[in-house]
C-alpha positions in Angstrom: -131.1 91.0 248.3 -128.3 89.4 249.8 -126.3 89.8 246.8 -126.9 93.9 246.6 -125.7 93.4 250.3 -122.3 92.1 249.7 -122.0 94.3 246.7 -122.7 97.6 248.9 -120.2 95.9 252.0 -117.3 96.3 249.6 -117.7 100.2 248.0 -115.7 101.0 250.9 -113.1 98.5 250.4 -113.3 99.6 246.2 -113.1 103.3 247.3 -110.4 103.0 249.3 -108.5 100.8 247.0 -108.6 103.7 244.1 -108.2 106.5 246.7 -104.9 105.1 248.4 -103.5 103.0 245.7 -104.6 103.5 241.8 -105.3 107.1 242.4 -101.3 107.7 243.4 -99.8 105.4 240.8 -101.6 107.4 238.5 -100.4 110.5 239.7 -97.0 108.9 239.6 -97.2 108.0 236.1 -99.1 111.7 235.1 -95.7 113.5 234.4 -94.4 111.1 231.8 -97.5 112.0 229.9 -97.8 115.9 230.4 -94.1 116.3 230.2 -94.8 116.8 226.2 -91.9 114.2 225.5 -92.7 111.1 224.1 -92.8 108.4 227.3 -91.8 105.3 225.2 -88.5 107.2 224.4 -88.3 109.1 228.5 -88.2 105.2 229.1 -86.4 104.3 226.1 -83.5 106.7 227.2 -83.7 105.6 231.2 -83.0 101.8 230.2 -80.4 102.8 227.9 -78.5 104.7 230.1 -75.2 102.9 231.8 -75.5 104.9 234.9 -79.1 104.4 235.4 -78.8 100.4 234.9 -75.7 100.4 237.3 -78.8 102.2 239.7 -81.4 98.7 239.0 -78.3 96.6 239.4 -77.6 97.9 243.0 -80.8 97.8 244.0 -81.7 94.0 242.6 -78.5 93.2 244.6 -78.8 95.2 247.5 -82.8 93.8 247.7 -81.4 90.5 247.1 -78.4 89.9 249.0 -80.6 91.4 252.4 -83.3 88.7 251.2 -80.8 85.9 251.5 -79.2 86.7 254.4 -82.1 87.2 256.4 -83.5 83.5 255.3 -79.9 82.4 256.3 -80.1 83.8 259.7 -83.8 84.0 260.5 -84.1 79.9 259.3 -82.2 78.9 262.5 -83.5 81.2 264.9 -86.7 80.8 264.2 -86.2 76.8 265.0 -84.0 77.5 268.1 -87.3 80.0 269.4 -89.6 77.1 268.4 -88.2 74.7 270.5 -88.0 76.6 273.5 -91.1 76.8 276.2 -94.4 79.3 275.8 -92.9 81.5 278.0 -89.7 81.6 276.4 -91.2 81.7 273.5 -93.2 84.9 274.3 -90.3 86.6 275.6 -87.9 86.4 272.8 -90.5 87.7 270.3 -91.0 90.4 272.0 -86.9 91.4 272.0 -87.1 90.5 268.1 -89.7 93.1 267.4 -88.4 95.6 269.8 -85.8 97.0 267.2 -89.3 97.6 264.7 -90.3 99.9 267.7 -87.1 102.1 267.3 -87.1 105.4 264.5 -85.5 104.1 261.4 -83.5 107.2 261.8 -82.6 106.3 265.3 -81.4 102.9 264.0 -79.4 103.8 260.9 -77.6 106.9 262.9 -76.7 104.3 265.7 -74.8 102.2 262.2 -73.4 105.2 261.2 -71.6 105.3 264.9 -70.7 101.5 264.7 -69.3 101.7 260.8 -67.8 105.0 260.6 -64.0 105.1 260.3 -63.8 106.2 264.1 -66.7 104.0 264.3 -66.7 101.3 267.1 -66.0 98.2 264.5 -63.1 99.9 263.4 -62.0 100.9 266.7 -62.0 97.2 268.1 -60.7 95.9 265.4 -57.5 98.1 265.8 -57.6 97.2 269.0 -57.2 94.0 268.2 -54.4 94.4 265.7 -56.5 92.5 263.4 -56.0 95.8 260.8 -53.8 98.6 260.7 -55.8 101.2 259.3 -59.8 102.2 259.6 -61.7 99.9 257.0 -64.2 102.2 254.4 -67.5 100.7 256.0 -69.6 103.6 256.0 -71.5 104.6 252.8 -70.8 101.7 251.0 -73.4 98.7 249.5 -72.3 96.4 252.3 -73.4 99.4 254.8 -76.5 99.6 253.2 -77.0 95.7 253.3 -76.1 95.5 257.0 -78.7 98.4 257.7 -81.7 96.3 255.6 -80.7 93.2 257.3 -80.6 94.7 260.3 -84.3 96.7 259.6 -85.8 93.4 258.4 -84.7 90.5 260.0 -87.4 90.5 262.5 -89.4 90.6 259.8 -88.1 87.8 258.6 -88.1 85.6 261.7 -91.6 86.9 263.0 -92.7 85.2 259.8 -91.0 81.8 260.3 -91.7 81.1 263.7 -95.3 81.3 263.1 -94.6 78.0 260.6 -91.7 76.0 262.8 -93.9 76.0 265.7 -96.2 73.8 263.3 -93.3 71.2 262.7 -93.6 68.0 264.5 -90.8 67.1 266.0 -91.1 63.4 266.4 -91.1 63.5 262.5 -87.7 64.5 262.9 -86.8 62.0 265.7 -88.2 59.4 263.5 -85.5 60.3 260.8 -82.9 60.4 263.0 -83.3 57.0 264.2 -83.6 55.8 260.9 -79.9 56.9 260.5 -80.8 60.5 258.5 -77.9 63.3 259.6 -78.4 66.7 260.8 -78.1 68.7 257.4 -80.4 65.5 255.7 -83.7 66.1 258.2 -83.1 69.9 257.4 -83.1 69.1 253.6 -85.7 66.8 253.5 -88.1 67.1 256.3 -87.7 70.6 257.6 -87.0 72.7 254.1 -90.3 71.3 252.1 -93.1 72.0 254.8 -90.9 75.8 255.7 -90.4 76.3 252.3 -93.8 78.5 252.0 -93.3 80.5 254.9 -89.6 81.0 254.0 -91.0 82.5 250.7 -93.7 85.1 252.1 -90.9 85.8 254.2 -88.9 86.4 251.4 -91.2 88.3 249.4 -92.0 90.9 252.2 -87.9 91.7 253.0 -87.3 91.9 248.7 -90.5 94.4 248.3 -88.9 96.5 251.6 -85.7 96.4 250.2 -86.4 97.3 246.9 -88.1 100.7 248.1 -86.2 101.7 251.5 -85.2 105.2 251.8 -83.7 105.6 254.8 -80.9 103.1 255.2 -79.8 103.7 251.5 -80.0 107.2 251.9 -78.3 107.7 255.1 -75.9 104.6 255.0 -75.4 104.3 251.4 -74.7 108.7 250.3 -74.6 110.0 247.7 -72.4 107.5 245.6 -74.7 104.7 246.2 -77.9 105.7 244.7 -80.4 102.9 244.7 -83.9 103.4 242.9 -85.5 104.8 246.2 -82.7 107.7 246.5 -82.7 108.4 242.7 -85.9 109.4 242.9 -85.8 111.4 245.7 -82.8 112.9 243.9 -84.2 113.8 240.8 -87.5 114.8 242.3 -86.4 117.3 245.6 -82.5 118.2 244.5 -83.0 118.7 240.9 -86.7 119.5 240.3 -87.2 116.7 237.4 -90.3 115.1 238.3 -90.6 113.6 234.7 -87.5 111.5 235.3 -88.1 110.9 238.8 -91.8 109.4 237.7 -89.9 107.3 234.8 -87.5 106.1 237.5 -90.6 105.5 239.9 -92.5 103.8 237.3 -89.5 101.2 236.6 -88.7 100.4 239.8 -93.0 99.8 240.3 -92.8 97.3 237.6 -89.7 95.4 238.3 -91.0 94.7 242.0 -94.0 93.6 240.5 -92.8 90.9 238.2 -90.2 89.8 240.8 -92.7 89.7 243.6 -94.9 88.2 241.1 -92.9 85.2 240.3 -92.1 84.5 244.4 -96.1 84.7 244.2 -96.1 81.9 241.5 -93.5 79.7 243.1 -94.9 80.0 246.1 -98.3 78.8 244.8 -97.0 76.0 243.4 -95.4 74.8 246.8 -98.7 75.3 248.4 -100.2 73.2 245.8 -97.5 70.6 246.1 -98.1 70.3 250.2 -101.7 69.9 249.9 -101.5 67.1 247.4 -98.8 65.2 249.7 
């Protein structure tokens, strides 16, 4: 009886499951198959074609270079915020997540104001007679990696406090007194027992990078489709759901294995901590 129990507590979990996730990657995948084409070849084509690859390229990179930069700059913040008091503590996650609270709108339009060639970067920099003409920020790949760095860093951080608050930091003193430098406790002590953290962290920026909208679309234009805008391109400006479904489909599986093998890796570190 208890056993019929746990089976009927999770119909509603099941149900939802198929409504809000199989059911739409099915309807996704429905006009590669009712198209009348054959979908091996609508693939077949989409993987063969220069301009489309250049698309996965600049998105891998784009997803990628935002993943690395926010574990280069959320790594020492979140140690600097786990050293400080309760209070302290409290209060500076609380500025990290207020950007989160803010329209992703609001927040790219206020990068299209700092990056534009009147932009304030550009005006300070004249200023400063460090250039002599207005740099080409805006609607470039490094605009749109500054946007996703900016939209997930927070992320990023919020997710590594939660683990440096567990170092202890006597292990650290113990190093240091034992002659072990800066960059060697970080390396060896710090590094191993983060390294989990740092890759969920990791894993949640890549899979928001991979499918952002917003920043590429409104910081990136029209010359620097990623996956996200392509298919919003094929599918609302020129009415080809087939190819925006193929293009939908691709970009579904390549997050998949990549977020599968930070998955595996990230296993195998957990597996590694509990034996030590």
């Amino acid at each position: 009886m208890q056993k019929a129990n746990r089976f009927l507590l999770l119909i509603p979990a099941a149900l939802g499951i198929i409504v809000f996730a199989l059911f739409p990657l099915i309807q996704i995948a429905i006009p590669t198959v009712t198209s009348g084409a054959n979908p091996i070849a609508l693939y077949t084509q989409f993987l063969q074609s220069n301009y489309d690859l250049k698309v996965i390229f600049r998105t891998l990179t784009i997803a990628t270079v935002t993943t690395v930069i926010t574990v280069l700059l959320g790594l020492p913040t979140a140690l600097w915020i786990s050293r400080q008091s309760v209070s302290w503590r409290q209060f500076l996650s609380v500025i990290i997540l207020f950007p989160i609270l803010t329209n992703a709108v609001v927040r790219n339009f206020a990068w299209i104001i700092i990056l534009g060639k009147n932009g304030v970067l550009n005006n300070m920099l004249q200023a400063l007679h460090l250039i002599s003409a207005p740099l080409t920020l805006l609607y470039t790949n490094t605009a749109i990696v500054i946007g996703s760095v900016y939209l997930f860093l927070p992320i990023m951080i919020t997710t590594l406090v939660d683990s440096a608050n567990g170092l202890n930091p006597e292990i650290e003193e113990a190093a240091a007194v034992l002659g072990a430098r800066p960059f060697t406790i970080l390396r060896e002590i710090i590094l191993p027992q983060m390294a989990p953290a740092i890759l969920t962290g990791a894993i949640l920026v890549f899979s928001g990078a991979m499918t952002a909208y917003t920043t590429p679309q409104l910081l990136g234009g029209n010359r620097h489709l990623v996956m996200s805008t392509l298919i919003y391109q094929q599918a609302m400006t020129l009415g080809n759901w087939t190819n925006a479904s193929v293009v939908a489909m691709v970009l579904i599986v390549l997050s998949l294995i990549v977020l599968g093998l930070l998955r595996w890796y990230t296993g195998r570190l957990d597996r590694r901590v509990d034996h030590a």
